[in-house]
C-alpha positions as CSV (number, residue, x, y, z in Angstrom):
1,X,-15.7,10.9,7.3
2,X,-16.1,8.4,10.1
3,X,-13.6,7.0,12.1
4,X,-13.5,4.5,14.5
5,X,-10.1,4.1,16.3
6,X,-9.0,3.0,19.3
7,X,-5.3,3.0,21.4
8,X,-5.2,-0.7,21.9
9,X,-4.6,-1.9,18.6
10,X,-5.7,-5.5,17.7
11,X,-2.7,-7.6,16.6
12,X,-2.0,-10.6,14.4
13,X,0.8,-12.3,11.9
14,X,0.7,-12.0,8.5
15,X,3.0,-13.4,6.4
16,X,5.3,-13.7,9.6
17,X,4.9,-10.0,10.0
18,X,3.1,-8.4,13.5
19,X,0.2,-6.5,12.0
20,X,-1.3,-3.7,14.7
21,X,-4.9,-2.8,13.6
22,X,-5.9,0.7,14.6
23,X,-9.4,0.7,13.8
24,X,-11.5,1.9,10.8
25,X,-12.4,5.1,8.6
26,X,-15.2,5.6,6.5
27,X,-15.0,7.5,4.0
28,X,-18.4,9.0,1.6
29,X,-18.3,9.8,-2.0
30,X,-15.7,12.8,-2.7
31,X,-13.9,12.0,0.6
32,X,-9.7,11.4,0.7
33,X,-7.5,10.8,2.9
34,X,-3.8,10.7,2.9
35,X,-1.8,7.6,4.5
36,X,1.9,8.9,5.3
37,X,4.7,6.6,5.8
38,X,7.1,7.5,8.6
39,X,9.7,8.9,5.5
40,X,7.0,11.7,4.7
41,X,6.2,10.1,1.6
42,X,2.3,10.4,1.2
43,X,-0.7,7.8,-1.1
44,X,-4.1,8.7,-0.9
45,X,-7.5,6.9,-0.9
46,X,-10.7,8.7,-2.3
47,X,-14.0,7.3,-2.5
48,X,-16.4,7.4,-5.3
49,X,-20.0,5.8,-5.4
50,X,-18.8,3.1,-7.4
51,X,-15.9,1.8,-4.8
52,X,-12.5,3.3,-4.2
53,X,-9.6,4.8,-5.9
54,X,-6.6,2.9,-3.7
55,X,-4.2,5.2,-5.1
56,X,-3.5,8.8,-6.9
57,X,-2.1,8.3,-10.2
58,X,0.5,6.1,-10.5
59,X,2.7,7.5,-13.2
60,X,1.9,11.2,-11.7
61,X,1.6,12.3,-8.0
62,X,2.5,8.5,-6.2
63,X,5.3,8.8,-8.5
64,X,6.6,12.2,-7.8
65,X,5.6,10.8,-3.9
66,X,8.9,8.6,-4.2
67,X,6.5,5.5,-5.0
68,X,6.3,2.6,-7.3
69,X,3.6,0.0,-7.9
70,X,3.8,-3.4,-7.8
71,X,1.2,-6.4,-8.7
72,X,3.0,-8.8,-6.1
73,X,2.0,-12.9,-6.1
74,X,2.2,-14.4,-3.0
75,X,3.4,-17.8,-2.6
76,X,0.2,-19.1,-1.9
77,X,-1.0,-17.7,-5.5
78,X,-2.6,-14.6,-3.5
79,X,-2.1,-10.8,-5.4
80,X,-1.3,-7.5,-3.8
81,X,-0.9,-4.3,-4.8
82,X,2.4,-2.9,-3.4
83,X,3.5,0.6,-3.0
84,X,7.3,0.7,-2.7
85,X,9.5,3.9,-1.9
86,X,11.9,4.4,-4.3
87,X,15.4,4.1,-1.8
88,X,13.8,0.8,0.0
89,X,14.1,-1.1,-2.9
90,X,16.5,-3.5,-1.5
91,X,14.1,-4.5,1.1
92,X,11.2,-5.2,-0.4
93,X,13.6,-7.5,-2.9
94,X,14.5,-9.0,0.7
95,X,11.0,-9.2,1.5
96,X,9.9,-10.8,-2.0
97,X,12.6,-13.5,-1.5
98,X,11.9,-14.3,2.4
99,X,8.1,-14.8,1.5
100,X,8.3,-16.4,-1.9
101,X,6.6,-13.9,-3.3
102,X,7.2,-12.1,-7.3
103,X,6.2,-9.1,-9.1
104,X,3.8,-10.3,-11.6
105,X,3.8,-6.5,-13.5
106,X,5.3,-2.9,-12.3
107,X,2.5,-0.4,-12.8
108,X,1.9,2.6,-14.6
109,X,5.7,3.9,-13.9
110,X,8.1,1.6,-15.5
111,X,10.4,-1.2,-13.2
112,X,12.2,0.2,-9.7
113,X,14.4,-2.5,-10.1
């Protein structure tokens, strides 16, 4: 693993939203590394040699993580994958609704809401 990060983060909007960017990692074939959120709750990224895996298993450990998966449009016809902890449901509804945005499909775990 490589990383590249530095203290001054470079910012930006998106989606009206103040985006700090802390740098870069590189990871090799058979590498992982866990992104936490600030509630404990972990999702990890492995690489392969044919790309990346973006999360665990959905239905298995980012499920028993207190996550579910979203396929999310944008308003400007855009698609996301969105990981969404269980008891902040309400926000990201919030958040769908300020940016115009909709689930297209819940994945691999059923609806959160």
């Amino acid at each position: 693993m490589k990383a590249r990060l530095t203290d001054t983060p470079r910012e930006f909007l998106a989606a009206g939203e103040r985006i700090r960017d802390f740098g870069q990692v590189e990871l090799a074939p058979g590498e992982m590394l866990s992104v936490a959120t600030q509630s404990g709750r972990q999702c990890d990224v492995t690489a392969t040699g044919w790309g990346l895996y973006l999360a665990p298993s959905l239905d298995g450990r980012l499920a028993e993580q207190g996550f579910r998966v979203a396929l999310v449009e944008n308003a400007q016809g855009k698609h996301f994958l969105n990981a969404v902890e269980e008891d902040k449901a309400e926000l990201f509804r919030a958040y769908l609704t300020e940016q115009g945005g909709r689930v297209v499909q819940w994945l691999g775990c059923g609806p959160l809401f």
